[in-house]
C-alpha positions as CSV (number, residue, x, y, z in Angstrom):
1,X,36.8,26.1,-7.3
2,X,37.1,22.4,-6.9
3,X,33.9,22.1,-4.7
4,X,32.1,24.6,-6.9
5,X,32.4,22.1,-10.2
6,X,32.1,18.7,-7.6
7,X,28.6,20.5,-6.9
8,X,27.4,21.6,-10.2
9,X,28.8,18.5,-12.0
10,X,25.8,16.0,-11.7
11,X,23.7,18.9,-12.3
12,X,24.9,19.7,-15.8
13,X,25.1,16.0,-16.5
14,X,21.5,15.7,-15.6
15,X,20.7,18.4,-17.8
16,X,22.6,17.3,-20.9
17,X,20.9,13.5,-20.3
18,X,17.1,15.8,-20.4
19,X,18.7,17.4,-23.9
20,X,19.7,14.2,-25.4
21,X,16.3,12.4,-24.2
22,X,14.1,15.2,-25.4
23,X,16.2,15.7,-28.9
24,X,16.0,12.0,-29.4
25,X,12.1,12.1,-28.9
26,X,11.8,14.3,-31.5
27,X,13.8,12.3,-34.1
28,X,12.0,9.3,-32.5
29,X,8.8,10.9,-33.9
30,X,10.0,12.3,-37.3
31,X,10.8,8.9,-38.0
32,X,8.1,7.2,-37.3
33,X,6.1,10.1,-38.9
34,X,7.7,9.2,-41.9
35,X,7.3,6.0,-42.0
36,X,3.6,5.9,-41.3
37,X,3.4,8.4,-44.6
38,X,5.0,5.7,-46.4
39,X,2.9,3.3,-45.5
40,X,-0.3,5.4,-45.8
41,X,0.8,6.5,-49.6
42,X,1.1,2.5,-50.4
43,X,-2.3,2.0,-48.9
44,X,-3.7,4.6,-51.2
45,X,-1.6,3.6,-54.1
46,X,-3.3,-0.3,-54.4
47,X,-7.1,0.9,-54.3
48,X,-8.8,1.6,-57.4
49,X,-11.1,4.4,-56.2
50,X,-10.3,8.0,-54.6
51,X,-12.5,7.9,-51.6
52,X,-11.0,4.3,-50.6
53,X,-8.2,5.4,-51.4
54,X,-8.0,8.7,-48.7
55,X,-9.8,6.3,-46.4
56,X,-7.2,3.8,-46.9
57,X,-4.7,6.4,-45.9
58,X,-5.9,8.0,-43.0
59,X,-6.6,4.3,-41.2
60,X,-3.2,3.4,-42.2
61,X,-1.2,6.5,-41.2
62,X,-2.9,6.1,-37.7
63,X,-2.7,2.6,-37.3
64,X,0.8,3.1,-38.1
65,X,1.7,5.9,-35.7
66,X,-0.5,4.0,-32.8
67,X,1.7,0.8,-33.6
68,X,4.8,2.8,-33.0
69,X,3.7,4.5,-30.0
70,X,3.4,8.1,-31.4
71,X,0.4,9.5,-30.0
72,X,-0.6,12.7,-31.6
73,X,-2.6,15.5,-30.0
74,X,-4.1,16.0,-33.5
75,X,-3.8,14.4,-36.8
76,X,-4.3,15.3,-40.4
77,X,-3.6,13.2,-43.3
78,X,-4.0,14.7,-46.5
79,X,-4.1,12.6,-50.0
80,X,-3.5,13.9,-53.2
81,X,-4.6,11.0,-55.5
82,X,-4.7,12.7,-58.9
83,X,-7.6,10.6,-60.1
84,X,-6.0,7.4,-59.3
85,X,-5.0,6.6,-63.2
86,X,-2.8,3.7,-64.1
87,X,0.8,5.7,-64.3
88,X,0.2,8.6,-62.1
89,X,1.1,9.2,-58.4
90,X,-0.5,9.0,-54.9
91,X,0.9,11.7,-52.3
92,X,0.4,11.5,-48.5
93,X,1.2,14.3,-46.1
94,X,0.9,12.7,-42.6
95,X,0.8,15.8,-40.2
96,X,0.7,15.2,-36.5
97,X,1.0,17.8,-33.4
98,X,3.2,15.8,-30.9
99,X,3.1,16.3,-27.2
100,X,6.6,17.7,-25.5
101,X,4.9,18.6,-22.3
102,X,7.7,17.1,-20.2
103,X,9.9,19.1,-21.8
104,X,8.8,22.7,-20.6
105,X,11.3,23.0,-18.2
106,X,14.1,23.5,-21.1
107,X,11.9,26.0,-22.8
108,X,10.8,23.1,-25.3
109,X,6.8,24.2,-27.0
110,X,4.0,21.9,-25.2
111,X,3.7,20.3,-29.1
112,X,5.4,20.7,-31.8
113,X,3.7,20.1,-35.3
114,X,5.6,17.5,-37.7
115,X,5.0,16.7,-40.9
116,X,6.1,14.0,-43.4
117,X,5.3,13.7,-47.3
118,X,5.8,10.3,-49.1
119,X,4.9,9.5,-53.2
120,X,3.8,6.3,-54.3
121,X,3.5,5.6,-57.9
122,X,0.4,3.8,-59.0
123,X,0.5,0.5,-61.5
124,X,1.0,1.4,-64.7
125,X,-0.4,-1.9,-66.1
126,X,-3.7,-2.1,-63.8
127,X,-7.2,-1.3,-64.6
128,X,-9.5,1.1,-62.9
129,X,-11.9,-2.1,-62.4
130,X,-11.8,-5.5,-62.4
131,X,-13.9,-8.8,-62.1
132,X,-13.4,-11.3,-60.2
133,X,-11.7,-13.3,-62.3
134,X,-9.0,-11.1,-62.3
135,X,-9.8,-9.7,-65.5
136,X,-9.9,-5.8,-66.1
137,X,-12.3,-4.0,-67.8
């Protein structure tokens, strides 16, 4: 019995070490997935004008996850901007199919498809447009 459990010792180790490495992975990348939605749904939030305001978040949500080292196989980034109207909200869902391809051997999926949300308010007391002088119209 004793030689049975010396042998298959390291071997559960090792195993429980590829667990806690793939498990921490994934949280790795639900954070950072997060993040970069918070980030893209400020980006959106401070421009005046829906189409800068999706393109705004889609360069910063990817920006953001290539900064942090998440590279997804595909990546959506959806904007809800609701007219972008002094008071309302912006909404960003960052969704992003990450790569587990190491991980077959414990039965993990190849990828596995996160998603994060994140709400930004826009500026109550901001225009729509302003000049250059900083006035509003």
């Amino acid at each position: 019995m004793a030689t049975e459990v010396t042998l298959a010792a390291p071997f559960l180790v090792m195993l429980l070490v590829f667990v806690a490495v793939v498990i921490h992975r994934g949280v790795d990348a639900r954070l950072r997935l997060d993040d970069a939605a918070h980030q893209a749904a400020r980006a959106a939030s401070i421009e005046r004008i829906t189409a800068t305001a999706t393109a705004a978040a889609q360069s910063t949500a990817a920006n953001a996850l290539s900064s942090a080292g998440v590279s997804c196989a595909s990546l959506s980034v959806d904007t809800a901007t609701g007219g972008m109207r002094p008071g309302g909200t912006v909404s960003v869902t960052v969704s992003c199919a990450v790569d587990f391809g190491d991980a077959l051997i414990l039965g993990v999926p190849g990828q596995k498809r996160l998603s994060a949300t994140a709400v930004e308010p826009v500026d109550t007391w901001r225009s729509i447009s302003g000049n250059a002088s900083g006035g509003g119209a």
